[in-house]
C-alpha positions as a printed Julia matrix, in Angstrom:
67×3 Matrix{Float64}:
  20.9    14.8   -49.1
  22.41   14.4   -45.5
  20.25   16.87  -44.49
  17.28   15.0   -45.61
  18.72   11.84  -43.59
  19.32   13.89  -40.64
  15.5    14.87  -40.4
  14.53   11.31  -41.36
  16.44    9.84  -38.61
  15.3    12.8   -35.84
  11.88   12.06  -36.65
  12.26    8.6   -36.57
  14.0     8.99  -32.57
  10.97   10.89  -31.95
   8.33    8.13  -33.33
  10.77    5.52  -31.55
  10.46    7.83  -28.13
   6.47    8.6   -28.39
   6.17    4.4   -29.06
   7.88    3.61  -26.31
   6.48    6.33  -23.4
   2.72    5.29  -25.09
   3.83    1.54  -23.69
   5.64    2.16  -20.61
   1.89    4.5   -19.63
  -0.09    1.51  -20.69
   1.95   -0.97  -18.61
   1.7     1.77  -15.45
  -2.49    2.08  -16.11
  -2.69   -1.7   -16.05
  -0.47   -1.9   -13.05
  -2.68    1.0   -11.23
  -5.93   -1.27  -12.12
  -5.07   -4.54  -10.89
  -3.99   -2.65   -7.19
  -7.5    -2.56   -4.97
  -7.08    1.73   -3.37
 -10.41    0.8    -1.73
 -10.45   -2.65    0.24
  -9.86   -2.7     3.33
  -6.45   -2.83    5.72
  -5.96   -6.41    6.66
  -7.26   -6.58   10.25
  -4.42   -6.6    12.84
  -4.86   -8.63   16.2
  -4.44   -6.86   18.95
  -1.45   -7.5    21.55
  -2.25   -7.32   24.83
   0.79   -4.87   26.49
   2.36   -5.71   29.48
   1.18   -3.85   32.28
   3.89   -1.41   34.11
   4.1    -1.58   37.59
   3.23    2.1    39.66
   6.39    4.01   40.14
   5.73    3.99   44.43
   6.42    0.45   44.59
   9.74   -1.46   45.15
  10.84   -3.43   42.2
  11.57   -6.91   43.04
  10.26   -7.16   47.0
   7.06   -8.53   47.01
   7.77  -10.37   50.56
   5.11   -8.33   52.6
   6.33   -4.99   54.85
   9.91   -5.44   54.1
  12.05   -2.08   55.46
């Protein structure tokens, strides 16, 4: 007799187990349908960078032919 409950409550985990990965693969599917793979990136603007200045010239004297 307790082995006869013993199987009836294994298979019973097993049903419970099977039941509940069926619904967590249903929720994931429904979740992997409603996300677009294919449209397209959102369209950045572009930032214009600041220009360095050339490595030659003097940083900070911009008063003509200063020695």
């Amino acid at each position: 007799m307790d082995a006869l409950v013993t199987v009836a409550v294994v298979i019973a985990m097993i049903a419970l187990g099977v039941l509940l990965i069926h619904r967590l693969n249903a929720q994931h599917d429904q979740r992997i349908a409603a996300f677009r793979y294919g449209a397209a990136l959102p369209v950045r603007r572009s930032r214009r960078r600041k220009r360095r200045r050339p490595a030659d010239s003097a940083a900070g004297h911009h008063d003509g032919n200063r020695e």
